[in-house]
Backbone as CSV, one residue per row, in Angstrom:
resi,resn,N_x,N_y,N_z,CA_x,CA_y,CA_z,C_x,C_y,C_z
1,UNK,105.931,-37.638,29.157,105.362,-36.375,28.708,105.913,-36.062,27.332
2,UNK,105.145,-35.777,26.399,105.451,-34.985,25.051,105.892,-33.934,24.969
3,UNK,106.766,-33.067,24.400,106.842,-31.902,24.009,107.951,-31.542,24.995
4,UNK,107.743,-30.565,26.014,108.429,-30.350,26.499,109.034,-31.328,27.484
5,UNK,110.184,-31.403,28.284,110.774,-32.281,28.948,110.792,-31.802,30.368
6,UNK,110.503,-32.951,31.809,110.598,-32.225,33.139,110.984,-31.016,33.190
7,UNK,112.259,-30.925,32.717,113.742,-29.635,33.068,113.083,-28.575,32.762
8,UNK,112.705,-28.622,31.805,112.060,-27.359,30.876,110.970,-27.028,31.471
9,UNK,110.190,-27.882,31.729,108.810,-27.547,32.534,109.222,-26.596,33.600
10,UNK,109.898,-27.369,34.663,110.289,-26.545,35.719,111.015,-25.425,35.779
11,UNK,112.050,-25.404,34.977,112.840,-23.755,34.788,111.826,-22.912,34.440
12,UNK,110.867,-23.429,33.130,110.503,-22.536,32.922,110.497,-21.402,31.655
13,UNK,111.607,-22.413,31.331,112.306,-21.728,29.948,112.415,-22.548,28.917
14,UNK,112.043,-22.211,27.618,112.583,-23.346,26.478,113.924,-23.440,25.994
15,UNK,114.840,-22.472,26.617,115.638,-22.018,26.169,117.356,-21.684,27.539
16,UNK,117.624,-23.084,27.678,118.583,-22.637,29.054,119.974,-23.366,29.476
17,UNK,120.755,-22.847,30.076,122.209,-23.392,30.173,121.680,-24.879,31.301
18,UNK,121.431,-26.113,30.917,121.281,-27.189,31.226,122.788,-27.735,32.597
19,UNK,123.932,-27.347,32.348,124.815,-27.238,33.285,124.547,-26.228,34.498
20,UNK,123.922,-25.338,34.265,123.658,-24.220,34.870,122.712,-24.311,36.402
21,UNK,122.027,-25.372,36.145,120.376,-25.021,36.544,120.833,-26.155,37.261
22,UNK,119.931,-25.125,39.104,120.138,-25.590,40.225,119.749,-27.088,40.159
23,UNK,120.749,-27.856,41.455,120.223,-29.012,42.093,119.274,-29.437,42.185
24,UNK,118.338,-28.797,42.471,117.100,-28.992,43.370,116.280,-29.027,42.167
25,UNK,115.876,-28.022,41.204,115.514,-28.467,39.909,116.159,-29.760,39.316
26,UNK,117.205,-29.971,39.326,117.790,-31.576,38.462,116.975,-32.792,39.269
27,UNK,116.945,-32.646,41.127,116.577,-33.233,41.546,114.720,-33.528,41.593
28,UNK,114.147,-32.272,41.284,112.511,-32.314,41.319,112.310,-33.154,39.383
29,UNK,113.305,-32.653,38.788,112.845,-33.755,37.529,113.361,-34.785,37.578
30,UNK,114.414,-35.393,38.038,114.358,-36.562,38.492,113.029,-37.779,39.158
31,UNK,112.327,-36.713,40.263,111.880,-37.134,41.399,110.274,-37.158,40.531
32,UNK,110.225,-36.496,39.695,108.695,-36.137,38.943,108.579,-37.058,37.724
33,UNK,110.311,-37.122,37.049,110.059,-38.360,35.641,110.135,-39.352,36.239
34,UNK,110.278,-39.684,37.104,110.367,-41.471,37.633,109.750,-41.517,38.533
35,UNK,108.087,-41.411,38.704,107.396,-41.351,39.811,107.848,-42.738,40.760
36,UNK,107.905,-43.791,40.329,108.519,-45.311,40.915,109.583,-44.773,41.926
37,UNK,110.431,-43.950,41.448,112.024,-44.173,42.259,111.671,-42.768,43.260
38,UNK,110.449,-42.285,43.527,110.273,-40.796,44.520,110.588,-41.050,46.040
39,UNK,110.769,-42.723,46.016,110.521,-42.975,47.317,111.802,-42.605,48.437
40,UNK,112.904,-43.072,46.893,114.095,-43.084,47.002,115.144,-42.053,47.259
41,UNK,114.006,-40.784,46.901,114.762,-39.338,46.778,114.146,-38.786,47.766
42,UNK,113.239,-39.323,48.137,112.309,-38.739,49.625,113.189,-37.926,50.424
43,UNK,114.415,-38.259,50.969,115.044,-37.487,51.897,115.539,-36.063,51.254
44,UNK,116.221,-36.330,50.149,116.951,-35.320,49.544,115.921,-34.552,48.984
45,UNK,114.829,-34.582,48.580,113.733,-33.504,48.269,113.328,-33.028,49.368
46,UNK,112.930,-33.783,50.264,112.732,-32.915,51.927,113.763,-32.047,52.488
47,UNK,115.075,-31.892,51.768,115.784,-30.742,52.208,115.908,-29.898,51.447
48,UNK,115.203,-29.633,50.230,114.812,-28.633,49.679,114.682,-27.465,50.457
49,UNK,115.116,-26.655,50.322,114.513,-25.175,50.629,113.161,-24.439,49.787
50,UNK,112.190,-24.312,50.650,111.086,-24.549,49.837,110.679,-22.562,49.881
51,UNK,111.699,-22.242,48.748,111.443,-21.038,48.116,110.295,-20.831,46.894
52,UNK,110.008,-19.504,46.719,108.612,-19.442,45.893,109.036,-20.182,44.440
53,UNK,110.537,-19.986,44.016,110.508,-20.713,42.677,110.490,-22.274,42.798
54,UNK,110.606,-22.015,43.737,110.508,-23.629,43.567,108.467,-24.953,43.612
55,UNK,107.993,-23.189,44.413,106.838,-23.378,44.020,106.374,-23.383,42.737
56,UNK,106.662,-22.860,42.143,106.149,-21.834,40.853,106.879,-22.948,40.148
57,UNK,107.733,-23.856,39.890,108.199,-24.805,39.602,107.413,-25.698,39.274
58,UNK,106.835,-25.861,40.434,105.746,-27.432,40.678,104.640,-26.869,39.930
59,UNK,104.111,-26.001,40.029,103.037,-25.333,39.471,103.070,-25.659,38.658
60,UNK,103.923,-25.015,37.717,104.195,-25.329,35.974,104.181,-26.611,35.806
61,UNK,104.720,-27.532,36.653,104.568,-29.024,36.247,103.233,-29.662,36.197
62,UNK,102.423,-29.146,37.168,101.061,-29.510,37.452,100.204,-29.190,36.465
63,UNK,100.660,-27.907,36.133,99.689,-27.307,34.942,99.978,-28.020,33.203
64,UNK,101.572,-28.359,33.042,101.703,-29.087,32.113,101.121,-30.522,32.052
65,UNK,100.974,-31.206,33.127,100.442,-32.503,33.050,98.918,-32.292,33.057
66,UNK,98.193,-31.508,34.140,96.746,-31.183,33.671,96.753,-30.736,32.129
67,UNK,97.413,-30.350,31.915,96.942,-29.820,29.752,97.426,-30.901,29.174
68,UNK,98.124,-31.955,29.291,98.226,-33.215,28.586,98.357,-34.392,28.982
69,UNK,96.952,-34.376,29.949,96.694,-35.413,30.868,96.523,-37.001,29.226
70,UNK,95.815,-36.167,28.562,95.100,-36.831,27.175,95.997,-37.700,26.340
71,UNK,97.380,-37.029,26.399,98.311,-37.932,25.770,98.655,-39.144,26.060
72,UNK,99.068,-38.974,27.551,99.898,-40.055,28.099,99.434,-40.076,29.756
73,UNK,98.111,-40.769,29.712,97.172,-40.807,30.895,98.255,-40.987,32.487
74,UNK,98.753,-42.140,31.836,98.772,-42.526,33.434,100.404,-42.106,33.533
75,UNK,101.523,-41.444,32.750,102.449,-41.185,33.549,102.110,-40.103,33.851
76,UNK,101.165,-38.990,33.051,100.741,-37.739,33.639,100.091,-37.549,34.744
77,UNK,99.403,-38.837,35.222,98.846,-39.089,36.251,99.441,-39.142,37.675
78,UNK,101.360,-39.498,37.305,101.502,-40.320,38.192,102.607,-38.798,38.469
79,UNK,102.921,-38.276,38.006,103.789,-37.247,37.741,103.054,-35.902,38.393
80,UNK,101.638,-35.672,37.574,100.909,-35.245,38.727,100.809,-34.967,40.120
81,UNK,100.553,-36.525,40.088,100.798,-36.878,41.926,102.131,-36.207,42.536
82,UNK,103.163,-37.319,41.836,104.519,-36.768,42.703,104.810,-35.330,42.847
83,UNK,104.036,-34.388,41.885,104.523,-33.432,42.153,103.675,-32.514,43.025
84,UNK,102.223,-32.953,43.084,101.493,-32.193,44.078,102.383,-32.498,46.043
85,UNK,102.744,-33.975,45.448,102.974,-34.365,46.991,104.437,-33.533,47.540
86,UNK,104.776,-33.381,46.492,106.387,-32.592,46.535,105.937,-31.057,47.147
87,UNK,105.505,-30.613,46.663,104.627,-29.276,47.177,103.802,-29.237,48.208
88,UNK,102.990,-30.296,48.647,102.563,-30.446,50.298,103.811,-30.826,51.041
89,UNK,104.689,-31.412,50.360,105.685,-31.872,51.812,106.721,-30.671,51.950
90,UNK,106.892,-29.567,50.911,107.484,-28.790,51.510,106.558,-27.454,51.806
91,UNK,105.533,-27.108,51.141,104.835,-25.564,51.675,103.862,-26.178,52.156
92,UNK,103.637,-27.512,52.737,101.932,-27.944,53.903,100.660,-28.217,53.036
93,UNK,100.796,-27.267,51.700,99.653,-27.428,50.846,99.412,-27.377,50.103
94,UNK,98.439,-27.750,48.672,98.600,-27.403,47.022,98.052,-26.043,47.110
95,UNK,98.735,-25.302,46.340,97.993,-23.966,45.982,96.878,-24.220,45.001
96,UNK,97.077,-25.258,43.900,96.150,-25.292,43.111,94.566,-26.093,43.656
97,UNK,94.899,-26.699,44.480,93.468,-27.788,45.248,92.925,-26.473,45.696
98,UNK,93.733,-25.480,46.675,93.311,-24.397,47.718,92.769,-23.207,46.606
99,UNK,92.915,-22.527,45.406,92.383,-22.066,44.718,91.100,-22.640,44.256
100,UNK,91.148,-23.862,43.589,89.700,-24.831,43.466,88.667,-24.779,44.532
101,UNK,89.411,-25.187,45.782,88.200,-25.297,47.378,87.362,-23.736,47.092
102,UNK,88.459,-22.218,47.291,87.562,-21.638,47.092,86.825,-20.481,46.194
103,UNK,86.529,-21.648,44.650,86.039,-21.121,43.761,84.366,-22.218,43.800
């Protein structure tokens, strides 16, 4: 991805104490820049506590890779993925597919 970096995507902020910022964020950009190695973190993302920021997390990631799908096709593609699947395996479902179904 260009421009901004996982971390940033997901906090949320352009602007943040990088020591600071929870596990579970270090671990969802981990698990989102290396779509290859998701398989590997499978357990430790499934014990996520699947709070709204952490929705709102994925969101932002989803929405950054849909707006620069154009750059860099297929890791946005793949990053995409991992992160929709990260969000069905902990809240059951994409909010963004479930907004689409009913529009």
């Amino acid at each position: 991805m260009r421009g901004k970096d996982v971390l940033t995507t997901l906090v949320g902020k352009e602007s943040f104490d990088r020591e600071n910022v929870g596990k579970e964020y270090k671990l969802l950009a981990e698990a989102i820049e290396n779509p290859n190695s998701f398989i590997f973190l499978l357990d430790e993302v499934m014990q996520i506590e699947p709070k709204d920021e952490i929705r709102h997390a994925l969101l932002r990631a989803q929405i950054e890779y849909l707006l620069n799908l154009s750059l860099d096709m297929e890791n946005n593609q793949k990053r995409m993925y991992i992160s929709k699947i990260i969000e069905k395996l902990l809240f059951g479902k994409n909010l963004l597919e479930e907004k689409e179904k009913k529009d």
